[in-house]
Biopython code that builds the backbone (N, CA, C, O; Angstrom):
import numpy as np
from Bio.PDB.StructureBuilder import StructureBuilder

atoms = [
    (1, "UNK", "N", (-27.895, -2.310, -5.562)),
    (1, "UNK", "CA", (-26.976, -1.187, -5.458)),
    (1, "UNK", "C", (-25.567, -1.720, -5.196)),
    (1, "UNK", "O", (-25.288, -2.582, -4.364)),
    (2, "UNK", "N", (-24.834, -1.183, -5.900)),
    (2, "UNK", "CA", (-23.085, -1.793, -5.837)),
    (2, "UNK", "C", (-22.492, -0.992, -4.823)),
    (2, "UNK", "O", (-22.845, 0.142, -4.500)),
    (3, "UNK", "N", (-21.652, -1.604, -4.391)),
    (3, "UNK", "CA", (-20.940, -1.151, -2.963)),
    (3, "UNK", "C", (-20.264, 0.453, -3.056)),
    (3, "UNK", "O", (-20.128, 1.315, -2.188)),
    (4, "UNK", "N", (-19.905, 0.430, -4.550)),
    (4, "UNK", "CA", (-19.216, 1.509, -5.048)),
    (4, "UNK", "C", (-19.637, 2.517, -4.915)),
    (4, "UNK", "O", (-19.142, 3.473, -4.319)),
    (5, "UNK", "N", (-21.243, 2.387, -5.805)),
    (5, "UNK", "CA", (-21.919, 3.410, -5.319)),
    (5, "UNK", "C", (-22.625, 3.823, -4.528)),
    (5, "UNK", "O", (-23.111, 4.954, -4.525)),
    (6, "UNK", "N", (-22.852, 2.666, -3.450)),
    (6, "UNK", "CA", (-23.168, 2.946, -1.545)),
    (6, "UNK", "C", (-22.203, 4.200, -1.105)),
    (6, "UNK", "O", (-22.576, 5.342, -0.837)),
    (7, "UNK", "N", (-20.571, 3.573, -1.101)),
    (7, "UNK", "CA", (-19.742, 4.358, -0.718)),
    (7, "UNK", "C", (-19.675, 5.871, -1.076)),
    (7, "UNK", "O", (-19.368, 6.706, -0.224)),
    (8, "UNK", "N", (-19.938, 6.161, -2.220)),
    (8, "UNK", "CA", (-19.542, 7.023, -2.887)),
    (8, "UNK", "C", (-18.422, 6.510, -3.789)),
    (8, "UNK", "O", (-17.783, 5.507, -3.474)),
    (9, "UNK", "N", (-18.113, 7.395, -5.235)),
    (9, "UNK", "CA", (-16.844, 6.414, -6.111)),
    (9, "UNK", "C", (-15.581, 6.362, -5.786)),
    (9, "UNK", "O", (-14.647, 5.769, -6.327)),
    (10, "UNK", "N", (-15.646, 7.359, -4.403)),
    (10, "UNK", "CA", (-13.841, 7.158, -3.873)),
    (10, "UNK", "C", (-13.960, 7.534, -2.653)),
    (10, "UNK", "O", (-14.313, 8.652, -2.278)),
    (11, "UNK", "N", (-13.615, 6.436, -1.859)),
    (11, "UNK", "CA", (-13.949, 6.672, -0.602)),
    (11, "UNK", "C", (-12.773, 7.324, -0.025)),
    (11, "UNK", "O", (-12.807, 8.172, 0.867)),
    (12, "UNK", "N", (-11.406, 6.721, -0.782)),
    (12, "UNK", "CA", (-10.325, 7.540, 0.132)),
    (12, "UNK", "C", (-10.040, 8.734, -0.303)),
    (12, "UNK", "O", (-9.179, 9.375, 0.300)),
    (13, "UNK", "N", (-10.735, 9.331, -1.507)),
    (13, "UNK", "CA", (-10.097, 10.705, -1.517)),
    (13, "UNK", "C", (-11.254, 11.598, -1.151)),
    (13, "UNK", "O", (-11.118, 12.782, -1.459)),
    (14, "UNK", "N", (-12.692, 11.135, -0.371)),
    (14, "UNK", "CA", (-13.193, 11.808, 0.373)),
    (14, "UNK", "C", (-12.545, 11.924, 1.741)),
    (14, "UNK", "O", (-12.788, 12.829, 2.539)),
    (15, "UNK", "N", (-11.707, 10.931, 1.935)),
    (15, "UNK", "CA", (-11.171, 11.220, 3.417)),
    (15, "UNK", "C", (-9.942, 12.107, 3.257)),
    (15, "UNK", "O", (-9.883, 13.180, 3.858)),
    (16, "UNK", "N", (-9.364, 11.859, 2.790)),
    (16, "UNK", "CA", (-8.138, 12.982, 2.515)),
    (16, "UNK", "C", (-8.278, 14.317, 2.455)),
    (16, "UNK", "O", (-7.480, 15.134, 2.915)),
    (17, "UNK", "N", (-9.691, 14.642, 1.663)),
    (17, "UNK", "CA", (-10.401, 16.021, 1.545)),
    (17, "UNK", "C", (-10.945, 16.229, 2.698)),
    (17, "UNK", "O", (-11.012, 17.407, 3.046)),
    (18, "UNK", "N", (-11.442, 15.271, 3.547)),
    (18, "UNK", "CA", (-11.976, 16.146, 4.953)),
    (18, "UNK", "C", (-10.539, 16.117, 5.825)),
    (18, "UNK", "O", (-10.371, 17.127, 6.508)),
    (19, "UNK", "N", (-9.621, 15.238, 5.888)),
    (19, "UNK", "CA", (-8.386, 14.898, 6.927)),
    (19, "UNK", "C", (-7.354, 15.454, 6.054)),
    (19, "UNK", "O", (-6.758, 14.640, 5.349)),
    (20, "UNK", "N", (-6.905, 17.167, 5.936)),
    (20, "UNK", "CA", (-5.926, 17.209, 5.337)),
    (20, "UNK", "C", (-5.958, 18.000, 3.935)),
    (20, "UNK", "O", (-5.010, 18.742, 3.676)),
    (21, "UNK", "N", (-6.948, 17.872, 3.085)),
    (21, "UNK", "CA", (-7.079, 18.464, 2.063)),
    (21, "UNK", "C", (-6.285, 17.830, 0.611)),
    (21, "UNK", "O", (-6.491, 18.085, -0.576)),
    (22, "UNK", "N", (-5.099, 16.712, 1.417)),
    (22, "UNK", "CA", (-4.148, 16.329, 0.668)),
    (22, "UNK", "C", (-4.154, 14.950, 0.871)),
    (22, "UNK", "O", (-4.655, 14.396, 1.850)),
    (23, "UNK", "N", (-3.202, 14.018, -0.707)),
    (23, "UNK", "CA", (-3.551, 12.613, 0.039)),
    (23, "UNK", "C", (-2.408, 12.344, 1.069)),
    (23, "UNK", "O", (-1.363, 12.951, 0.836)),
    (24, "UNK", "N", (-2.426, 11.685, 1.966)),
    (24, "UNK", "CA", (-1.954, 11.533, 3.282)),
    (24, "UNK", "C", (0.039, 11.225, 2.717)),
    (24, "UNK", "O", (1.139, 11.629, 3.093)),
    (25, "UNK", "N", (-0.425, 10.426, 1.808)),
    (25, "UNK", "CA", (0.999, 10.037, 1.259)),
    (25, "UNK", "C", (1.978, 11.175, 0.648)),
    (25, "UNK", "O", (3.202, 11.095, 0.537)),
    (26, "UNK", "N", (1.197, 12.178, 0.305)),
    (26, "UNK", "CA", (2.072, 13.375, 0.211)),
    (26, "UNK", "C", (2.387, 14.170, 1.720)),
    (26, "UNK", "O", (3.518, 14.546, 2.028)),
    (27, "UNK", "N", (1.232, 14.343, 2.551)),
    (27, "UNK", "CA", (1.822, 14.821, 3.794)),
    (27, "UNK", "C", (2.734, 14.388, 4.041)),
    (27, "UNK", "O", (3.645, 15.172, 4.309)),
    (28, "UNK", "N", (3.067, 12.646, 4.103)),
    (28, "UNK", "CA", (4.032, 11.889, 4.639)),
    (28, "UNK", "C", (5.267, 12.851, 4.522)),
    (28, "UNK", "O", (5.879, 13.449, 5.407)),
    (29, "UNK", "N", (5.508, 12.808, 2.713)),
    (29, "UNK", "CA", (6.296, 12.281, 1.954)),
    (29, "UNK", "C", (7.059, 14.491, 2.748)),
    (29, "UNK", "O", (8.228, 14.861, 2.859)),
    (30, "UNK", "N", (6.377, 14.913, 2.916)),
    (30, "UNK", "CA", (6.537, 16.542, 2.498)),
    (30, "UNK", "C", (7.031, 16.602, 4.131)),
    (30, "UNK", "O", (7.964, 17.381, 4.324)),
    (31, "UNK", "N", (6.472, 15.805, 5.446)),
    (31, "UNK", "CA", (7.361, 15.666, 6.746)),
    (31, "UNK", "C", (8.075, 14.950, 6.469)),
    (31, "UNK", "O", (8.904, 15.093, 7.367)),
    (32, "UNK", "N", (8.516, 14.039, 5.711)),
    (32, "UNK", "CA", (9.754, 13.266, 5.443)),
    (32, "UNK", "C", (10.864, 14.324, 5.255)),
    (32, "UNK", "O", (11.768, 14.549, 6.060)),
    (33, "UNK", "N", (10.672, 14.901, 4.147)),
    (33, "UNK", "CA", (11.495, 16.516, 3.618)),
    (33, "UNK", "C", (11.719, 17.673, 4.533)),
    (33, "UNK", "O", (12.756, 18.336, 4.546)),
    (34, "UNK", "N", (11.000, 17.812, 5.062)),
    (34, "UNK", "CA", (11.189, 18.908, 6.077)),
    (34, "UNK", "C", (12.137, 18.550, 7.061)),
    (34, "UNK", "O", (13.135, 19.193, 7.387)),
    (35, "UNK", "N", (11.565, 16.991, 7.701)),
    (35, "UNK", "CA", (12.186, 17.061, 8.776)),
    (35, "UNK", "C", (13.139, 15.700, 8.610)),
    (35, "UNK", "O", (12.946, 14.808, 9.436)),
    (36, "UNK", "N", (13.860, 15.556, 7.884)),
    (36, "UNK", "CA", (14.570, 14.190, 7.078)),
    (36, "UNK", "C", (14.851, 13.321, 8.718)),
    (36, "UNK", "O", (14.416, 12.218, 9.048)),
    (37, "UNK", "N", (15.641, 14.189, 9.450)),
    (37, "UNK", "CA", (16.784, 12.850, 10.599)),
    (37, "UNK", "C", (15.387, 12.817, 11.814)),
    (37, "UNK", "O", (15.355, 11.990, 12.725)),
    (38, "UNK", "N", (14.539, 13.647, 11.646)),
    (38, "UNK", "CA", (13.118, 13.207, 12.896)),
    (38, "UNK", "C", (12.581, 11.380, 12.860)),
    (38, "UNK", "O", (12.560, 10.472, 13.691)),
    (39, "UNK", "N", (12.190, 11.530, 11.358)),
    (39, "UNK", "CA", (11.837, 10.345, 11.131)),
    (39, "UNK", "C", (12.431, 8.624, 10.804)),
    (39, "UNK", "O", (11.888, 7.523, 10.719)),
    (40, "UNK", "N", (13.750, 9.118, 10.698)),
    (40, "UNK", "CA", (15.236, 8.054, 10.741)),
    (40, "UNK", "C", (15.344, 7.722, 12.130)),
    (40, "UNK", "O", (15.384, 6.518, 12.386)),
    (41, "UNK", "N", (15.436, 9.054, 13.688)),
    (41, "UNK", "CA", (16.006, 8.923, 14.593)),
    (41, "UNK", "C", (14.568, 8.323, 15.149)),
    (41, "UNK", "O", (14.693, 8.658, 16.327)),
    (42, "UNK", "N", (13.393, 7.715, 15.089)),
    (42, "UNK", "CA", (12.017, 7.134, 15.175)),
    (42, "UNK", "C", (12.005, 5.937, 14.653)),
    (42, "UNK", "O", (11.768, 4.881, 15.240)),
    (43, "UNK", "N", (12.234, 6.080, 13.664)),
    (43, "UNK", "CA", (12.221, 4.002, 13.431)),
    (43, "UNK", "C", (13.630, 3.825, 13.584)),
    (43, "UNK", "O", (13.921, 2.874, 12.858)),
    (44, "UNK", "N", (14.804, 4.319, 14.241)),
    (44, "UNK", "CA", (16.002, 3.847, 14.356)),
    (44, "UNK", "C", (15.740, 3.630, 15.926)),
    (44, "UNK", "O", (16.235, 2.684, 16.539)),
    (45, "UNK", "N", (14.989, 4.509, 16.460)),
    (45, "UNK", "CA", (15.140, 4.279, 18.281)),
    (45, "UNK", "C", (14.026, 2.812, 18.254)),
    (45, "UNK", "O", (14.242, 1.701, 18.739)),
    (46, "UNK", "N", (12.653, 3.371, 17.408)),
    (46, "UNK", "CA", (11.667, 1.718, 17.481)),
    (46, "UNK", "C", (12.335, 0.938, 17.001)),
    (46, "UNK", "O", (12.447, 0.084, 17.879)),
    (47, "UNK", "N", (13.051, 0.534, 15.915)),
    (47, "UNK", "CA", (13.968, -0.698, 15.757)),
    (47, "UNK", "C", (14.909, -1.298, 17.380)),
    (47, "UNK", "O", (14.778, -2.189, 18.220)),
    (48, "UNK", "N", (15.625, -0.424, 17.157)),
    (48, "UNK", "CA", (16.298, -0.846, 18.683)),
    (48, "UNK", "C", (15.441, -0.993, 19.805)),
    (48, "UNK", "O", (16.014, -1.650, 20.674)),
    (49, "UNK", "N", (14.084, -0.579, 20.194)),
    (49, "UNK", "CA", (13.744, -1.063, 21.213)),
    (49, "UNK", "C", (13.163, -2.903, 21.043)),
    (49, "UNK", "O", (13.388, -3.870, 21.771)),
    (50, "UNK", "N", (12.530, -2.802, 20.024)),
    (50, "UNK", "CA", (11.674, -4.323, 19.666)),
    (50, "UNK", "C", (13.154, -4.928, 19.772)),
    (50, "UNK", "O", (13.414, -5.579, 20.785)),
    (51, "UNK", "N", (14.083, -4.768, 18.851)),
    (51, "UNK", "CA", (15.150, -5.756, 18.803)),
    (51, "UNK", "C", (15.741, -6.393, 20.492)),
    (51, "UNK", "O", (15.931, -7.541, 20.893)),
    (52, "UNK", "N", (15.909, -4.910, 21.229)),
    (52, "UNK", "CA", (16.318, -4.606, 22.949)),
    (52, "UNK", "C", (14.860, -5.840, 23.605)),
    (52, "UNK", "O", (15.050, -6.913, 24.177)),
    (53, "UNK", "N", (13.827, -5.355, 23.346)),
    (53, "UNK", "CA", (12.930, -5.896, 24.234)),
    (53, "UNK", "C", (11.532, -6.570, 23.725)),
    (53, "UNK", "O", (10.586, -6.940, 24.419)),
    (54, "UNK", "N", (11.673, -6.617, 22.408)),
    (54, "UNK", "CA", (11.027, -7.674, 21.482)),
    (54, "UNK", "C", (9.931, -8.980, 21.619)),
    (54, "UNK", "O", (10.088, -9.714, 22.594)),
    (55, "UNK", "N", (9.299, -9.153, 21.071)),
    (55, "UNK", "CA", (8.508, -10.654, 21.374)),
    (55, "UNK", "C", (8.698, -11.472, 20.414)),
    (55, "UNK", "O", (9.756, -11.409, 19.789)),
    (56, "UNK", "N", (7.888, -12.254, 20.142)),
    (56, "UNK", "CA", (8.264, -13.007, 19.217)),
    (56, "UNK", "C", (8.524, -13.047, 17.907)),
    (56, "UNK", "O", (8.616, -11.881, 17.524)),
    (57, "UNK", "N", (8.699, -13.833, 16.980)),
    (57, "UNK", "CA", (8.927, -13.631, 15.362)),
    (57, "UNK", "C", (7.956, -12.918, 15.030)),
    (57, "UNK", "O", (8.140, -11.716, 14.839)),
    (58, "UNK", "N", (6.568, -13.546, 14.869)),
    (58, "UNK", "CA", (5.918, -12.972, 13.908)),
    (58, "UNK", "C", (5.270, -11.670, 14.790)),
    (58, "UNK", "O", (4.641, -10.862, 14.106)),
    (59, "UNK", "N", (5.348, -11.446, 15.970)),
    (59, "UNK", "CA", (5.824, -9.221, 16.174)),
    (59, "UNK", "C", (6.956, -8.768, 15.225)),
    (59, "UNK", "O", (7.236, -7.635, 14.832)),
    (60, "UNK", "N", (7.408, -9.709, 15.020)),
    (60, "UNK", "CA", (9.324, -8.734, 14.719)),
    (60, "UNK", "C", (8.704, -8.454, 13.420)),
    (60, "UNK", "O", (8.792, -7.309, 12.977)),
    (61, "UNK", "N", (7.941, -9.575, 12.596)),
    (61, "UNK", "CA", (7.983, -9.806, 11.700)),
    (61, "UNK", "C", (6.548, -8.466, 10.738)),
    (61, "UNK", "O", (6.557, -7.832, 9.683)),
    (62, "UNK", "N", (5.620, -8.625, 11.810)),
    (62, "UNK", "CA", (4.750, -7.323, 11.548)),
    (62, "UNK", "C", (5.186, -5.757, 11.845)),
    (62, "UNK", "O", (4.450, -4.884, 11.385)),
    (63, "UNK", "N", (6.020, -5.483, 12.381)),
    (63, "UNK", "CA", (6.977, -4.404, 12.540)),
    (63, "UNK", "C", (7.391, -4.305, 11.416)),
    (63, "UNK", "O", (6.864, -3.472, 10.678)),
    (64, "UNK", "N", (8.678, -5.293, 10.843)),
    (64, "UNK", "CA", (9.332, -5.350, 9.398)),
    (64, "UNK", "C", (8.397, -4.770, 8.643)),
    (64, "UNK", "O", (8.661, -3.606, 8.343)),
    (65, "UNK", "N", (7.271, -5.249, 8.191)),
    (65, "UNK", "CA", (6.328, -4.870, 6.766)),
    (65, "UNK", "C", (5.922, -3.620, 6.991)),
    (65, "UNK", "O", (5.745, -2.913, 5.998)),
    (66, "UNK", "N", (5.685, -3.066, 8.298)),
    (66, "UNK", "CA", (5.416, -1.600, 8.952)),
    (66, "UNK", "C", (6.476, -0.769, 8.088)),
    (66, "UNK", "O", (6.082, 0.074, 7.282)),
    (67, "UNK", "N", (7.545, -0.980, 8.242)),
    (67, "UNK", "CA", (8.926, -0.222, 8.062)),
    (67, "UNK", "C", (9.122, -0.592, 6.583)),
    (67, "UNK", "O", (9.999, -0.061, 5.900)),
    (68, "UNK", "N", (8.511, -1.261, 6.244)),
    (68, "UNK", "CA", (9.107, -1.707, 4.420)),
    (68, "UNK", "C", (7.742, -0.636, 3.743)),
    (68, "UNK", "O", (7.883, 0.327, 2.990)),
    (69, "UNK", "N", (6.406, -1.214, 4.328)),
    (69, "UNK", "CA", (5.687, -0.053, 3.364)),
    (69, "UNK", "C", (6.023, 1.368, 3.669)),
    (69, "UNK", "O", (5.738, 2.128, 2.743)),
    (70, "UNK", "N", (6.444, 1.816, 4.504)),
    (70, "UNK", "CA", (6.720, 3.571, 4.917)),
    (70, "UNK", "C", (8.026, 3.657, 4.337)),
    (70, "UNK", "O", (8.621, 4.706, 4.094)),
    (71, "UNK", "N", (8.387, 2.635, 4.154)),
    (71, "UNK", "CA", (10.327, 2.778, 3.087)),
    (71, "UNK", "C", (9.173, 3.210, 1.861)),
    (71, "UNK", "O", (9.372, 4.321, 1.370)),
    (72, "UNK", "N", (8.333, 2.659, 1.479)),
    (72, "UNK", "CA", (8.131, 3.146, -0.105)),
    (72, "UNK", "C", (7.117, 4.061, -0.177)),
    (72, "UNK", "O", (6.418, 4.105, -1.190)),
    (73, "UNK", "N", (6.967, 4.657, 0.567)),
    (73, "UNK", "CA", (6.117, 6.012, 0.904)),
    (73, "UNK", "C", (7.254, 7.392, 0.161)),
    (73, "UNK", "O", (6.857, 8.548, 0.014)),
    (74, "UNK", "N", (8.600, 6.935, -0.202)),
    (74, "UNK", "CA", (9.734, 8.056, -0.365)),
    (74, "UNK", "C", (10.176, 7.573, -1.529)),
    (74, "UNK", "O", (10.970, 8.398, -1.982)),
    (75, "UNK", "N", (10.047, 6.498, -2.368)),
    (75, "UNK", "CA", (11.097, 6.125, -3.062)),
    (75, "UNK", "C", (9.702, 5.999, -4.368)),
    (75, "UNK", "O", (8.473, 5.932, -4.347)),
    (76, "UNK", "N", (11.034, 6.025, -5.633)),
    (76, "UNK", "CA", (10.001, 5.515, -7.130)),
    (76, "UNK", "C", (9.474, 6.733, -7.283)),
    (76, "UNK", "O", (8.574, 6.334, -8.022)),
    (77, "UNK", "N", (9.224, 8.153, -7.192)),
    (77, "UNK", "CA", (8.504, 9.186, -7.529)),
    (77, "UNK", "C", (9.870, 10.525, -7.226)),
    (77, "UNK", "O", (10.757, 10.431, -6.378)),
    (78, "UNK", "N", (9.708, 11.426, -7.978)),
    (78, "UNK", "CA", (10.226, 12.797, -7.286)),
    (78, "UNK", "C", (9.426, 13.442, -6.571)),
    (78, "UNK", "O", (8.200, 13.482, -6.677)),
    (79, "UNK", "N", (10.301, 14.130, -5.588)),
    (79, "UNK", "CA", (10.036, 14.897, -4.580)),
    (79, "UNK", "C", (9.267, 15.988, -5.068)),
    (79, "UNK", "O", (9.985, 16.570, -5.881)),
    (80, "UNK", "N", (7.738, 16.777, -4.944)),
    (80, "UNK", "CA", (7.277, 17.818, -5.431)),
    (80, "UNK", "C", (7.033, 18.950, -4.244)),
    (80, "UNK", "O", (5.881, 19.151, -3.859)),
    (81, "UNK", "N", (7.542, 19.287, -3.982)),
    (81, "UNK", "CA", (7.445, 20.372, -2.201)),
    (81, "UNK", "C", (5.998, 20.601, -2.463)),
    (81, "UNK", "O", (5.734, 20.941, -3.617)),
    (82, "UNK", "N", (4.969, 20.479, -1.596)),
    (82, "UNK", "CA", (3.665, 20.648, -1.673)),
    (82, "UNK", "C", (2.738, 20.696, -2.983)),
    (82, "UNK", "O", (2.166, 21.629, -3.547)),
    (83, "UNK", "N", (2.828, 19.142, -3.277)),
    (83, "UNK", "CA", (1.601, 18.310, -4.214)),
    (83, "UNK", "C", (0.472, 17.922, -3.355)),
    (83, "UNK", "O", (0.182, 17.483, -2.242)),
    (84, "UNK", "N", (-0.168, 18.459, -4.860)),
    (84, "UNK", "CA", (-1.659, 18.307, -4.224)),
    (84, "UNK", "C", (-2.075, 17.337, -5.265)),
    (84, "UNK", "O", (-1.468, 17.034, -6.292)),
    (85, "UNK", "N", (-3.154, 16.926, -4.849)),
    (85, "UNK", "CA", (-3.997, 15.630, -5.698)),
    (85, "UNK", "C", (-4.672, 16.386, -6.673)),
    (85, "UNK", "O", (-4.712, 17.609, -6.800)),
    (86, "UNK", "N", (-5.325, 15.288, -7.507)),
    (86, "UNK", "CA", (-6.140, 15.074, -8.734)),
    (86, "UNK", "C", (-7.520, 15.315, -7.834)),
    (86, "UNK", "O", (-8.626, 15.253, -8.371)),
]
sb = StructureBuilder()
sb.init_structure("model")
sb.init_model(0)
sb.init_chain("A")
sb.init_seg("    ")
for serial, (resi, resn, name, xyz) in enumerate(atoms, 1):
    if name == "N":
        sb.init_residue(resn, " ", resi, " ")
    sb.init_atom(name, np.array(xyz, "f"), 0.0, 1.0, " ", f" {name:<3s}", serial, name[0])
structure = sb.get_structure()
C-alpha cells in the first residue's frame, strides 16, 4: 500500500476542509486585506524585539525565512476577496 493512499490523496486539503473550509493561504491572504497595518505593526514590533534582544545568528537567521515565506503568502497572485478552493 503506497503512502498516498494510506493518507488519503490529499492530505492537506482534508485539513483545510475540517480547519476552515478554506486553504489556510487564502485566510491568510483575506486577514492580510482586511486588516493591512495589524499584520506590518506584528512583524515590525517582532523584528525589533529579536533585533533589541536577539540570540544568535542562526535564531536571527530562522526568523528571516519565517518573514520571507509569509512575504510570499501576498505577492505573485491577485487579490480575490473570499476565494475558495478547488
Amino acid at each position: 500500500m503506497r503512502l498516498k493512499e494510506w493518507l488519503g490523496y490529499n492530505l492537506y486539503k482534508k485539513l483545510w476542509v475540517l480547519l476552515g473550509k478554506r486553504p489556510w493561504t487564502f485566510i491568510s491572504r483575506d486577514i492580510w486585506h482586511q486588516f493591512e497595518y495589524v499584520p506590518i505593526v506584528i512583524l515590525f514590533a517582532g523584528g525589533y524585539y529579536y533585533a533589541t534582544y536577539g540570540g544568535d545568528l542562526l535564531d536571527l537567521l530562522i526568523k528571516f525565512t519565517i518573514g520571507y515565506i509569509l512575504g510570499h503568502f501576498f505577492w505573485g497572485r491577485i487579490y480575490i476577496k473570499g476565494q475558495q478552493g478547488k
